[in-house]
ZADO-191629 format. One record per atom (N, C-alpha, C): residue number from 1; residue in one letter; atom name; x, y, z. Coordinates in pm, whole numbers, padded with zeros to 5 digits. Each point is the difference from the previous one (the first is absolute). Last residue first. Example, Ala and Ser with C-alpha at 12.3 -4.5 7.8 and 13.67 -1.06 7.14 Angstrom:
# ZADO-191629
@i=2 aa=s at=N c1=01285 c2=-00225 c3=00708
@i=2 aa=s at=CA c1=00082 c2=00119 c3=00006
@i=2 aa=s at=C c1=-00077 c2=00109 c3=00073
@i=1 aa=a at=N c1=00029 c2=-00572 c3=-00007
@i=1 aa=a at=CA c1=-00089 c2=00119 c3=00000
@i=1 aa=a at=C c1=00090 c2=00120 c3=00000
***
This chain:
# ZADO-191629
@i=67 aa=x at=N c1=02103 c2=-01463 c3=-02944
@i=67 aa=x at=CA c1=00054 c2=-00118 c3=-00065
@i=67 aa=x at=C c1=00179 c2=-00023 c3=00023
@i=66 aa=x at=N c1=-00329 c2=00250 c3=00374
@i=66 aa=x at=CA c1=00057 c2=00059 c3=-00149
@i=66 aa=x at=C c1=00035 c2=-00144 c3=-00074
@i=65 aa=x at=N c1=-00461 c2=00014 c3=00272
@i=65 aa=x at=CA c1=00176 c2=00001 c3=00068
@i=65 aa=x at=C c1=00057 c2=00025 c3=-00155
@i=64 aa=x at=N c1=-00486 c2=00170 c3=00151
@i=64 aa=x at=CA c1=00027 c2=-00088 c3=-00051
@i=64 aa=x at=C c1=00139 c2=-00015 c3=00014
@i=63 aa=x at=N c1=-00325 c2=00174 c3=00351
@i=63 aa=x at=CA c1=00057 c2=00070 c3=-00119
@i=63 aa=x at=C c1=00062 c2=-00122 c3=-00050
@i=62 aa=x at=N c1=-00233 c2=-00021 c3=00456
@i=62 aa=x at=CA c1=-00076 c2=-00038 c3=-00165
@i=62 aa=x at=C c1=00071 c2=00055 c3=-00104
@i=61 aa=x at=N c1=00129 c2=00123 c3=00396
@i=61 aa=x at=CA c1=00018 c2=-00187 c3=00029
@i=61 aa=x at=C c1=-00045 c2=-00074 c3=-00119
@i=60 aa=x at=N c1=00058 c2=00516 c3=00055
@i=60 aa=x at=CA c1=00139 c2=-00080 c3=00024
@i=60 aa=x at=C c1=-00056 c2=-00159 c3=-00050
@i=59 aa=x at=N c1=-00325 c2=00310 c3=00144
@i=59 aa=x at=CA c1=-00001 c2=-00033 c3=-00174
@i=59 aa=x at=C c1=00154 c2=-00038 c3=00011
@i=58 aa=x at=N c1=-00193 c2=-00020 c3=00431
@i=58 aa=x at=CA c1=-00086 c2=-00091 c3=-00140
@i=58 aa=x at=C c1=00047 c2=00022 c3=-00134
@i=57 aa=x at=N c1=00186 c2=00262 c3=00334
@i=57 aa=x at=CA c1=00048 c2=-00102 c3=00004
@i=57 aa=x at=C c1=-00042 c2=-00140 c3=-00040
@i=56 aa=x at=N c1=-00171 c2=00480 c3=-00018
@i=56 aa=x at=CA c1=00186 c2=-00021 c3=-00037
@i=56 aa=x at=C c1=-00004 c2=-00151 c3=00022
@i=55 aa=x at=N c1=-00374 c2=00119 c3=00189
@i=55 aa=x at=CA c1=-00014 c2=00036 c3=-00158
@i=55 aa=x at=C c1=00141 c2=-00036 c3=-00085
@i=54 aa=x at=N c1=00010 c2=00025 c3=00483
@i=54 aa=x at=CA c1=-00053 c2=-00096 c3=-00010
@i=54 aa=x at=C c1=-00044 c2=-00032 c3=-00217
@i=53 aa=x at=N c1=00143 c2=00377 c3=00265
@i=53 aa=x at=CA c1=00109 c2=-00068 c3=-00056
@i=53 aa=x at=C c1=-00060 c2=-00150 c3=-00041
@i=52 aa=x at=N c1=-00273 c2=00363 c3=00062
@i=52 aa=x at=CA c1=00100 c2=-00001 c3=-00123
@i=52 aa=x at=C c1=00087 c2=-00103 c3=-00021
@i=51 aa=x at=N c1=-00252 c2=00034 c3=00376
@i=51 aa=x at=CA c1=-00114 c2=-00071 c3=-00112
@i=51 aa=x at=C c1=00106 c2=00042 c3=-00117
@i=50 aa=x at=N c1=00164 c2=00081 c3=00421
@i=50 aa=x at=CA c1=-00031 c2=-00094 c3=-00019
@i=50 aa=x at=C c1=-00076 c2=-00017 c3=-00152
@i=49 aa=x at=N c1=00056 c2=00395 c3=00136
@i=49 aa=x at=CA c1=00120 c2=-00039 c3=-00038
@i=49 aa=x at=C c1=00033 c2=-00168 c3=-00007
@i=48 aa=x at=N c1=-00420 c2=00258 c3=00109
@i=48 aa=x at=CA c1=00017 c2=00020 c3=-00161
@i=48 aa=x at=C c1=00113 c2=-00022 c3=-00002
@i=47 aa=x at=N c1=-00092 c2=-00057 c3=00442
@i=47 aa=x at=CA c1=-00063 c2=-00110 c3=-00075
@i=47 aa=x at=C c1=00025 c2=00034 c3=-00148
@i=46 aa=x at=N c1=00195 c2=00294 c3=00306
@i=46 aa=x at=CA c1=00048 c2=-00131 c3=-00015
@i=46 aa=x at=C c1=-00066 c2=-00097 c3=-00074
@i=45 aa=x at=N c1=-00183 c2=00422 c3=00075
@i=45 aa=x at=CA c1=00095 c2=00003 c3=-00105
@i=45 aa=x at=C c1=00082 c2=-00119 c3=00034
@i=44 aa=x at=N c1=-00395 c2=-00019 c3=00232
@i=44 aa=x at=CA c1=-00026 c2=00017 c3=-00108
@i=44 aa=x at=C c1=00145 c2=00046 c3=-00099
@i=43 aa=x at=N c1=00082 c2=-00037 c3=00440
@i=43 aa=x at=CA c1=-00109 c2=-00126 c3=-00017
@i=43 aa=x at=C c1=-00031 c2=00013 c3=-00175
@i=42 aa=x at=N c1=00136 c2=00402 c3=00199
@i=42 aa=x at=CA c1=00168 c2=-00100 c3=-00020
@i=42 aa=x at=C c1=-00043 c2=-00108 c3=-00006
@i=41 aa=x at=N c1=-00388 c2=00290 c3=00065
@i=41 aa=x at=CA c1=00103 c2=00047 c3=-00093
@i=41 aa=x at=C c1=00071 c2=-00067 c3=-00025
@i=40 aa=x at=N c1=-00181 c2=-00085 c3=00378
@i=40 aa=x at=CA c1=-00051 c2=-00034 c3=-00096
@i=40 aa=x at=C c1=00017 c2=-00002 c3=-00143
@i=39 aa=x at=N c1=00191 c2=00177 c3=00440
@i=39 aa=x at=CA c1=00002 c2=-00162 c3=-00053
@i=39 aa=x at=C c1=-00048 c2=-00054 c3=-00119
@i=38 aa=x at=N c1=00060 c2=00410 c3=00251
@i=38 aa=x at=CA c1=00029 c2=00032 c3=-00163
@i=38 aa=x at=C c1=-00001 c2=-00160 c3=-00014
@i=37 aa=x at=N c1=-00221 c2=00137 c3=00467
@i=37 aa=x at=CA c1=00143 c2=00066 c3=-00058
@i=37 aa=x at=C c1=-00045 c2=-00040 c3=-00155
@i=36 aa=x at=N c1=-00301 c2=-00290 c3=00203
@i=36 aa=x at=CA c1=00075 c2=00038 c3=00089
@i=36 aa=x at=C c1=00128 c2=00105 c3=-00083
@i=35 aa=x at=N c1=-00365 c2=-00309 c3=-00146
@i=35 aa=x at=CA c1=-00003 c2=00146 c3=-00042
@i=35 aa=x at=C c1=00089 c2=00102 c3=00117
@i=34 aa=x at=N c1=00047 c2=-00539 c3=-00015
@i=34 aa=x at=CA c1=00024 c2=00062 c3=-00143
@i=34 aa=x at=C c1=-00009 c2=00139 c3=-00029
@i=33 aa=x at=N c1=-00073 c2=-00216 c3=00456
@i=33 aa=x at=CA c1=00119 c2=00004 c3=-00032
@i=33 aa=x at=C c1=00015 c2=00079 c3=-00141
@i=32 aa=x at=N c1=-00409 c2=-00078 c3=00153
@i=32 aa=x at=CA c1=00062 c2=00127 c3=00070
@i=32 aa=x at=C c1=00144 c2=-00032 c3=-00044
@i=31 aa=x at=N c1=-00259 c2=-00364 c3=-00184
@i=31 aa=x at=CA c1=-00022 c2=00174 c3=-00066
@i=31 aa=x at=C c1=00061 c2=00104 c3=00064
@i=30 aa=x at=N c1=00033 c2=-00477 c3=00142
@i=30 aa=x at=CA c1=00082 c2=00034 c3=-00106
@i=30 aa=x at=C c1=-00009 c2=00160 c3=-00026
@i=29 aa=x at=N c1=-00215 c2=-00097 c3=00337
@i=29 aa=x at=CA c1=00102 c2=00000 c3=00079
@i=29 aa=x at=C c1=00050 c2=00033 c3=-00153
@i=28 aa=x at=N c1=-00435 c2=-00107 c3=-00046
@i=28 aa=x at=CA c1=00027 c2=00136 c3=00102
@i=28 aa=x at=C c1=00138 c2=00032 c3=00045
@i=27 aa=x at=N c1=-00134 c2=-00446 c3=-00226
@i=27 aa=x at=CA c1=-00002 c2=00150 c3=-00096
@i=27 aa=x at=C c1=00025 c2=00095 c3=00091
@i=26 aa=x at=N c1=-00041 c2=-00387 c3=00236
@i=26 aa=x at=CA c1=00141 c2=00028 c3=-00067
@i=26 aa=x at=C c1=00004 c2=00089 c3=-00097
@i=25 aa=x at=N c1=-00381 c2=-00040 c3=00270
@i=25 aa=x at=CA c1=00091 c2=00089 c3=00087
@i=25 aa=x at=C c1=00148 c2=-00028 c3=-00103
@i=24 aa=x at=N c1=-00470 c2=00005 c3=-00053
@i=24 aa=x at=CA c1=00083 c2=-00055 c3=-00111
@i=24 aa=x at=C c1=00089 c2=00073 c3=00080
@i=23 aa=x at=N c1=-00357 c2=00066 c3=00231
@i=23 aa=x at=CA c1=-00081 c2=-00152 c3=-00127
@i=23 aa=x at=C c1=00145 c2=-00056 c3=-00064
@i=22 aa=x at=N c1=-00006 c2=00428 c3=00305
@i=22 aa=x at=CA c1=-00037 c2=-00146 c3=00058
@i=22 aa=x at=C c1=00002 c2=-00123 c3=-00078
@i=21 aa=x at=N c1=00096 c2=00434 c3=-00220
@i=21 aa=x at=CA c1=00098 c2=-00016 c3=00116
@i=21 aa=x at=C c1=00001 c2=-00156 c3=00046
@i=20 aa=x at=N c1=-00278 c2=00252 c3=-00372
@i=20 aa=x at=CA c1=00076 c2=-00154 c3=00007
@i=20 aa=x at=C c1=00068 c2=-00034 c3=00099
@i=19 aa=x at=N c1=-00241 c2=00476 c3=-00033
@i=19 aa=x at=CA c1=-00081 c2=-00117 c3=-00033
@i=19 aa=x at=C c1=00008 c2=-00195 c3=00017
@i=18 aa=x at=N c1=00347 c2=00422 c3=00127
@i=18 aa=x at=CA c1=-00091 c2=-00046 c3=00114
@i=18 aa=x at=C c1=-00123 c2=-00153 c3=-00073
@i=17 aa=x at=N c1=00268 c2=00278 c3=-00292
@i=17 aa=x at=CA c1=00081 c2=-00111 c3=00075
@i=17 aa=x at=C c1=-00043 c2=-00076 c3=00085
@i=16 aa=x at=N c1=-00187 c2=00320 c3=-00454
@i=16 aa=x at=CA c1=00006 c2=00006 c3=00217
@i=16 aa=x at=C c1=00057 c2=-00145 c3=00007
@i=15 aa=x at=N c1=00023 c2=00189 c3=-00489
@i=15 aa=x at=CA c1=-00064 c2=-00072 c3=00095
@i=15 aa=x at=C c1=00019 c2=-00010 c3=00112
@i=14 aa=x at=N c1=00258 c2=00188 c3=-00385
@i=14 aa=x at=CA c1=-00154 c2=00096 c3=-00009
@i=14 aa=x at=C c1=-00077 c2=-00057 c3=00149
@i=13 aa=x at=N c1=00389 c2=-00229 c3=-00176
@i=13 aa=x at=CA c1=00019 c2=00094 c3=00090
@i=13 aa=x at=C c1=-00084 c2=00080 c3=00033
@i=12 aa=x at=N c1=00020 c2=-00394 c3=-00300
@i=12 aa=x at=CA c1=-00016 c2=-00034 c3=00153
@i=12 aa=x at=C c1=-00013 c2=00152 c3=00049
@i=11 aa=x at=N c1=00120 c2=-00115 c3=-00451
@i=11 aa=x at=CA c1=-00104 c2=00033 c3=00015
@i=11 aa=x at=C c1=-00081 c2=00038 c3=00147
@i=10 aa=x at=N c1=00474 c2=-00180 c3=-00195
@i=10 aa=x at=CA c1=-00069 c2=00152 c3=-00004
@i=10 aa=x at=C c1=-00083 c2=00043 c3=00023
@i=9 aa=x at=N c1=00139 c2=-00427 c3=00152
@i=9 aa=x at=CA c1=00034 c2=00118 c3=00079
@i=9 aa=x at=C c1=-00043 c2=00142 c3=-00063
@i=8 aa=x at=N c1=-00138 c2=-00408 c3=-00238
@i=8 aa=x at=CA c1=-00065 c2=00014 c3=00182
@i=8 aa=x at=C c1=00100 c2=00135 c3=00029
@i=7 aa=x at=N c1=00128 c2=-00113 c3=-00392
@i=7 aa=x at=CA c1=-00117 c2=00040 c3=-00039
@i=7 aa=x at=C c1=-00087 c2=00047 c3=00122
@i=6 aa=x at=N c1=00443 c2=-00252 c3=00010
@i=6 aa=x at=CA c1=00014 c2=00168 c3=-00042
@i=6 aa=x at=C c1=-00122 c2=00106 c3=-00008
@i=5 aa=x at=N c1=-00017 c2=-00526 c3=00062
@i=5 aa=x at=CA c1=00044 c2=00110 c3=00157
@i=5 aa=x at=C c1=00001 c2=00159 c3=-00091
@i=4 aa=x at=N c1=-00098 c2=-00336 c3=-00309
@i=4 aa=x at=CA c1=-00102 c2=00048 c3=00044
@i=4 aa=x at=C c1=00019 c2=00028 c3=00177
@i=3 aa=x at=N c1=00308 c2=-00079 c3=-00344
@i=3 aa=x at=CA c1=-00110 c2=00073 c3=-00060
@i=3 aa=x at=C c1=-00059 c2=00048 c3=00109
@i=2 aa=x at=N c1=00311 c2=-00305 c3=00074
@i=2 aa=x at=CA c1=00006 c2=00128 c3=00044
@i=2 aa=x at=C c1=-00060 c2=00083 c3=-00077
@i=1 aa=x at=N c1=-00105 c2=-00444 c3=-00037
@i=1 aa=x at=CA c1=-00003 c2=00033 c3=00139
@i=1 aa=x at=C c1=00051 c2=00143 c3=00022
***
């Protein structure tokens, strides 16, 4: 699932707003919020701080225990 927001917002911005305004008024609202200021930026470096830690914390659960 956050594959594929990260993938919608990068790609989203090239695209008139106006196109989805009516049809996808909850995309129209998420997206002005996300390219609003540096949101996006701090969207995307939070998510690579998520996905590390998330990485961290699979290999914690699968490492083998000391004898």
């Amino acid at each position: 699932m956050i594959e594929g927001q990260q993938a919608s917002l990068v790609g989203l911005p090239p695209v008139d707003p106006d196109l989805y305004k009516d049809s996808h008024p909850i995309t129209y609202k998420n997206a002005a919020l996300a390219f609003k200021g540096d949101n996006l930026d701090r969207y995307l470096m939070g998510r690579q701080f998520m996905v590390l830690l998330v990485v961290f914390v699979i290999n914690q659960c699968t490492s083998p225990l000391d004898p």
